[in-house]
Structures are given as C-alpha cells and as structure tokens.
C-alpha positions in Angstrom: 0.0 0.0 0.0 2.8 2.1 0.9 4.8 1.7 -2.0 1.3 2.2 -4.6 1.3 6.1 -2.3 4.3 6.5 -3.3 4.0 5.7 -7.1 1.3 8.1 -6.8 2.4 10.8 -5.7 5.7 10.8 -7.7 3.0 10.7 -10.9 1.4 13.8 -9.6 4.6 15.5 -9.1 5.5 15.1 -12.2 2.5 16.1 -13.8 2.6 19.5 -12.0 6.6 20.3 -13.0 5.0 19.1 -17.0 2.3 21.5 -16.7 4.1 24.6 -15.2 7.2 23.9 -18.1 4.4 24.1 -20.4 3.3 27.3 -19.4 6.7 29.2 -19.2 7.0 27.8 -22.6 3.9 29.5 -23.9 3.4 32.4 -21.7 7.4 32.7 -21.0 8.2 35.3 -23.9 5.0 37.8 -22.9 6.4 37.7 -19.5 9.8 39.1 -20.3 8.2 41.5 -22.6 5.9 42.9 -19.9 9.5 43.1 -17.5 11.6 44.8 -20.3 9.1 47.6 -21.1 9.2 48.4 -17.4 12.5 49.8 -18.1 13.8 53.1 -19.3 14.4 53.1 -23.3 17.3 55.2 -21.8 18.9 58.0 -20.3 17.1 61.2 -19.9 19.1 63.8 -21.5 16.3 66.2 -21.2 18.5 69.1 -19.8 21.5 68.5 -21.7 20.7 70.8 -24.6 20.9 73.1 -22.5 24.2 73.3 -20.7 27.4 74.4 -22.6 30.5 75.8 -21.1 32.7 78.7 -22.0 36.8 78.3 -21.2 39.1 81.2 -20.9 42.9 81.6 -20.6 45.2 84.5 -20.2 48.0 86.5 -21.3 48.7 84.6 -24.9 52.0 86.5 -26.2 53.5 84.6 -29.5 56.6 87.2 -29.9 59.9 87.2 -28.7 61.4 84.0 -27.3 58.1 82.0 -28.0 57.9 83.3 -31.8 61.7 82.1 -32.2 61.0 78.7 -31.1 58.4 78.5 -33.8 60.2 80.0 -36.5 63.6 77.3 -35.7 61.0 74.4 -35.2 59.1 75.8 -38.2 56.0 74.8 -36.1 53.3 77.6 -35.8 51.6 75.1 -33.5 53.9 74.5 -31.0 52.4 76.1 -27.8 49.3 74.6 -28.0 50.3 71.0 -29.0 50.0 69.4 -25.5 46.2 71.9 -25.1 44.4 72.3 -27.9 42.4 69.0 -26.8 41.7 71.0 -24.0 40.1 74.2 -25.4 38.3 73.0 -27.7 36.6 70.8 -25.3 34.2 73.9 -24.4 32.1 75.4 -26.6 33.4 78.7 -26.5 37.3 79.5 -26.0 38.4 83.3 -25.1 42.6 84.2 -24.7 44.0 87.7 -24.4 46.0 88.5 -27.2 49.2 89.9 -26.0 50.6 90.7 -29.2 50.8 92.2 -32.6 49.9 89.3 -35.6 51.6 91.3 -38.9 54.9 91.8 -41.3 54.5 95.6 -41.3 54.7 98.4 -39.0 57.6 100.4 -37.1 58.1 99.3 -33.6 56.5 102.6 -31.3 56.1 101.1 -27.8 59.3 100.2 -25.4 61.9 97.9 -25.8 59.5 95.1 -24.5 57.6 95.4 -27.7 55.6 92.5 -29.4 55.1 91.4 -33.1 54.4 87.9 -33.9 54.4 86.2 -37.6 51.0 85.8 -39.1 51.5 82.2 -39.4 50.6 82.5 -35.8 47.3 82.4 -37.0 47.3 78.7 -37.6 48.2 77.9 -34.1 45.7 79.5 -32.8 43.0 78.3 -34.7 44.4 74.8 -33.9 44.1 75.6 -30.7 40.3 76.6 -31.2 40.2 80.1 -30.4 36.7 81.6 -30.8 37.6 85.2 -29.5 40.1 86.9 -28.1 40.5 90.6 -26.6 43.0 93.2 -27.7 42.5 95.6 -25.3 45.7 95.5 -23.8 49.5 97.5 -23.5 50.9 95.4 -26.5 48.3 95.8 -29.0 50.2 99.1 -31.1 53.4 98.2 -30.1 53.6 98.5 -33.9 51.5 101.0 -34.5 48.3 101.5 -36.3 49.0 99.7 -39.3 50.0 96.4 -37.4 47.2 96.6 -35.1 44.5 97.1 -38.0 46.4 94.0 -39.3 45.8 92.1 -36.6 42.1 92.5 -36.7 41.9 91.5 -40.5 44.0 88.3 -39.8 41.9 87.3 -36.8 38.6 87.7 -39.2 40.4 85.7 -41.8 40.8 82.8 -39.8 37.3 83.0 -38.0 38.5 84.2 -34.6 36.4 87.1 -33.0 38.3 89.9 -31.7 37.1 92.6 -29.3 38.1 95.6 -27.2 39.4 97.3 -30.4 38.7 97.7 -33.8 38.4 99.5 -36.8 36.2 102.7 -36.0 34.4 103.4 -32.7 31.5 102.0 -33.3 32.7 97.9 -33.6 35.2 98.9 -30.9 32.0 99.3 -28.5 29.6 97.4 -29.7 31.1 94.3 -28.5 31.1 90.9 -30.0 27.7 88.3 -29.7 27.9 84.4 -29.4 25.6 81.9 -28.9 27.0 79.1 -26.5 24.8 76.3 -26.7 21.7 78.1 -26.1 22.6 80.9 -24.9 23.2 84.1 -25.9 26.6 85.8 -24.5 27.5 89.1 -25.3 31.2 90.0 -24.4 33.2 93.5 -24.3 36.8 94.7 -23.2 38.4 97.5 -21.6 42.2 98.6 -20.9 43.3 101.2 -18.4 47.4 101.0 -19.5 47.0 103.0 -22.4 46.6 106.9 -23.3 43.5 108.0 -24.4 45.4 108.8 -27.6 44.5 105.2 -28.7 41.2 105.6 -28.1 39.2 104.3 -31.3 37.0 107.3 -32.2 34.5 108.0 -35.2 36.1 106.0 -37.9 39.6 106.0 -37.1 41.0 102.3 -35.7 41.9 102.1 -31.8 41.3 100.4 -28.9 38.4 100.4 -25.6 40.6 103.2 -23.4 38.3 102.8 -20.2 36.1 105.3 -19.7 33.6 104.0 -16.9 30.9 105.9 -18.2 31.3 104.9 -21.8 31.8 101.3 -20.2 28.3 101.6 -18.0 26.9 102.7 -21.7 28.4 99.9 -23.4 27.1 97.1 -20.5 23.6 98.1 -20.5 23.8 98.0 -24.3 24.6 94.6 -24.8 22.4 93.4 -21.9 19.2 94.6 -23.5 20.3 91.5 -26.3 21.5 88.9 -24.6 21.0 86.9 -21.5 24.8 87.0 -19.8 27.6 89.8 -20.6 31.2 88.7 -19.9 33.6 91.8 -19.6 37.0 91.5 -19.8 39.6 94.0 -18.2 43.5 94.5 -18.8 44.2 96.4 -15.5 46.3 95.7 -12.2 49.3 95.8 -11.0 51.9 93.4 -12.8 53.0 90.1 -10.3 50.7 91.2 -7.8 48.8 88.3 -6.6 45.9 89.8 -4.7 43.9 92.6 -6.8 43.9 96.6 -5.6 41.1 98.7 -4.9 40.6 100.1 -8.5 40.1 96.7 -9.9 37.3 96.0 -7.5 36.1 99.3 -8.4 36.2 98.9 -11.6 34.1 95.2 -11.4 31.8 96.0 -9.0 30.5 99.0 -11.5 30.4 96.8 -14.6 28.3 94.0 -12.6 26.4 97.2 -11.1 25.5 97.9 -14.6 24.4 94.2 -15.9 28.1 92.4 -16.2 27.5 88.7 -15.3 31.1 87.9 -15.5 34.1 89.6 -15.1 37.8 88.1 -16.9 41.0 90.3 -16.1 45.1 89.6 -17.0 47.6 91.6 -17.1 49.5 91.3 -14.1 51.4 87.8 -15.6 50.6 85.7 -12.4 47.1 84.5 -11.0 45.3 86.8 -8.5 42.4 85.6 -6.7 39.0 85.4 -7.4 36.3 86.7 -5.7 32.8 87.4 -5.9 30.1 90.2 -5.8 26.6 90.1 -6.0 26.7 86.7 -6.7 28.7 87.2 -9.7 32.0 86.0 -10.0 35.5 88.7 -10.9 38.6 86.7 -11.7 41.2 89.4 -11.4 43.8 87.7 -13.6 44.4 84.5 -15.0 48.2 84.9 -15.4 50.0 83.8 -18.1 48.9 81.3 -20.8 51.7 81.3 -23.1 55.1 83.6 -22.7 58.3 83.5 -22.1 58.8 84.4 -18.2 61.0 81.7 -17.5 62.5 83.6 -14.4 59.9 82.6 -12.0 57.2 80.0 -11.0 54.6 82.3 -10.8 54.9 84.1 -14.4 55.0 80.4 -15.8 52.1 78.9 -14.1 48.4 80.3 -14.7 44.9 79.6 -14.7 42.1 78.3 -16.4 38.9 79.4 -16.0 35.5 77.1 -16.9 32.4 78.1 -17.4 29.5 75.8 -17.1 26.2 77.8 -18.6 22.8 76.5 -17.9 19.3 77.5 -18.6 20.8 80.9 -19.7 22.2 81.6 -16.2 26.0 80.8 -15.1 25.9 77.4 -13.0 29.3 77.3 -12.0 32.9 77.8 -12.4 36.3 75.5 -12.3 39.9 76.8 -12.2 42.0 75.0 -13.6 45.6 75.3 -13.1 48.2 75.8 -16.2 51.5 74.8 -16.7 53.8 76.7 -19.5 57.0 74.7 -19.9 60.5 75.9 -20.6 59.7 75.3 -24.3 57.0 77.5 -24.1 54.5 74.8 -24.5 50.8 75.0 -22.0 49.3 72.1 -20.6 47.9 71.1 -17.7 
C-alpha cells in the first residue's frame, strides 16, 4: 500500500513540473516582454541641450622668445600642441592676445615690444580660439597699421576679436555668441594705455576705459542677450591679490548688468572673488610667454564656465602649466 502512495504521488509531481514547463514555454516570452518595457528606453538627456560651457585663458604673447621657437622648429603650433584637446573641449574658448599678428609696422612702444608672424594664425586656430580681446598694453606696439592687421588676420581665420577695432563703433559694440543656447555678449576695456589710442569715429583704436562709456556699453549689450562677460587689462603686474581700483572697476560693470568679469595683465594669478553673486577673476596669469625667471609668471589659470538654462551654473579653475619650451598644458 505504501509503495502504490508512493508511485502516486511521484506521478502527480511530475505532472505539475510538466504542466508549469508548459506554461513558461507559452506564456514565458510575454512575460519578459511585460518586464523589459518596465524599463527606461534610456537615459534622460532632457537638460543636456541646454548646458554648454565657456573656457578662458590668459595672457597669450607669440613674440619674442616664443615666436623664435616656432620659427627654428618651423611649427606655428607648437604652444598649444599638449592643449588644444583642452580648449576645444568647451564650446566657447576666449585668450588675451598679447601681441601684434603682422609683417608691417615700425616698432612705437618700449623695448619690451611684441610682433608675432601671421603664421601664428594657424596655431591659434588649432588651438580653437573663438575670440580673443586686444584691449591690452601690446596691441600698437607696432603702430596702427599692425594693429588694423591684426584685426583682419583674426577675421580671416574665423576668430572674434574685441576691445578694439576699426572705427568706434565695432570697438563698442562688442562681439555676440551663442554658447549652446545661450546668448553671450562679451566687451573689453584697458586702463594701460593713453586716451590717444582711443578708437573714435572711424579711425582704428582700442576700448581706453572710460567708466561711463563702459556703463553705456554694459547696459547696451544686456538689452540683447541673457549673460555679458567683460573682460579687463588692468592691475598691477606680479601682484597676486587685486587693488582697490580693480574692484572698483568690477563691482560697477556688474552694477550695470556684467554677469562675468575676466582680467590679466598682471602675468601671475590673482584671486578670485565674488560680488553680488557674480563671480571677478582678477587675472588669469600667463597662458603662453616667455617668463622663465619665475614659478609664478610660468604657471596660470584656467577658467570654466558651465552655462545653464541661460544663467552661469558654476565655475572650475583650472591650473596651467607653461614649460621651458613654451609649450601650456595642464
């Protein structure tokens, strides 16, 4: 009797394993199509379309020392070899053009003048340059002729320029990009040169700050875009903390709708600060010269920019190292 159970109740054992094999069989692929559709098709990218960032660098000088590596290496590329990854990883890429680009013109400033080869150009477009100001104490070291120069070679390779130009009115009307989706308008001033240079009705010069003229100029370009960056050639040279007229100077521009404020000048990295919640970097240091004489002049900064929904979201510095062959990386 004992042994007939167990016959049994092996046979209804195995009837139940053969009926529920026979369901996952038929009813097995629904199943896993129910389970996969409970999972995302992937990942929400919603909000990236709308963050971009901006990168900007300092003092870029391609004369002197730096120029005559190029010329004996016969490699217009050279500084930004180890970089240009780098910069062109942001959407928008902003230097200070500490120099000259022309053949002509008779040298006019000191006996630390700048003139750099146009085939300077390629390097920098290598490098990914967008725009880059002028407004600094180099930019007529060769006089008017060279500067103009510099202008049309910058627009021949596709690089914006501003802070100078060729009448007043470009010289203050600023320059306009869209990064990502946003609309950026940018301007530049220098303090470090006489009025003299001043570019006025439609004769070539530079942005001479005038604060009221700058004021003008800010509220301007706010009225079409969503974030003005202003950038500043001012300070005191290898001074690492910024004086009183630089904060000044900032404070007024965000006062009249600057979002951002860039400055160089003083060839080493001052600090950064902030004011009504906007951020002033005071000077980004070197990003390509030929200081060699001290850690300082041969170490700088990078600034990024991370935009979204049209506001600024954040910032990164981003140390910069220049070698002894006059080559940036980080």
């Amino acid at each position: 009797m004992i042994h007939r159970y167990k016959q049994t109740g092996i046979l209804v054992l195995l009837s139940m394993v053969l009926i529920l094999a026979a369901g996952f069989l038929i009813f097995g692929k629904f199943w896993t199509t129910d389970i996969s559709l409970s999972f995302p098709a992937g990942p929400d990218t919603s909000l990236s379309h709308n963050e971009a960032s901006m990168l900007f660098v300092g003092d870029t000088m391609l004369s002197r020392s730096v120029g005559d590596t190029m010329a004996v290496k016969n490699d217009y590329l050279w500084p930004f070899r180890k970089i240009a990854d780098f910069l062109k990883s942001a959407d928008l890429t902003f230097a200070n053009l500490e120099t000259p680009v022309s053949s002509r013109g008779v040298k006019v400033g000191s006996i630390y003048s700048f003139r750099s080869d146009p085939k300077v150009i390629a390097g920098l477009t290598y490098a990914g340059f967008d725009i880059v100001s002028v407004a600094n104490n180099h930019a007529w070291d060769y006089g008017r002729v060279a500067f103009t120069d510099t202008l049309d070679n910058l627009v021949s390779a596709g690089i914006s320029y501003i802070g100078g130009g060729h009448n007043e009115s470009e010289t203050h009307a600023g320059v306009i990009k869209k990064v990502g989706e946003t609309n950026v308008g940018f301007l530049a001033y220098t303090n470090l040169l006489p009025k003299s240079l001043l570019a006025s009705g439609n004769n070539a010069g530079l942005a001479i700050l005038d604060e009221n003229k700058m004021v003008e100029d800010i509220r301007v370009m706010k009225t079409q875009v969503s974030l003005v960056v202003v950038s500043f050639h001012w300070g005191e040279e290898y001074q690492t903390i910024h004086n009183a007229l630089q904060e000044r100077i900032a404070r007024e521009a965000i006062d009249a709708g600057a979002d951002l404020i860039i400055g160089h000048h003083p060839h080493v990295v001052e600090d950064v600060g902030q004011y009504k919640g906007k951020y002033i970097v005071y000077s980004l240091g070197n990003f390509i010269f030929d200081q060699n004489w001290s850690v300082g002049t041969m170490n700088g900064l990078a600034v990024k920019v991370w935009l979204k929904n049209n506001e600024i979201d954040k910032i990164e510095k981003i140390p910069i190292n220049i070698s002894k062959q006059y080559q940036a990386s980080l």
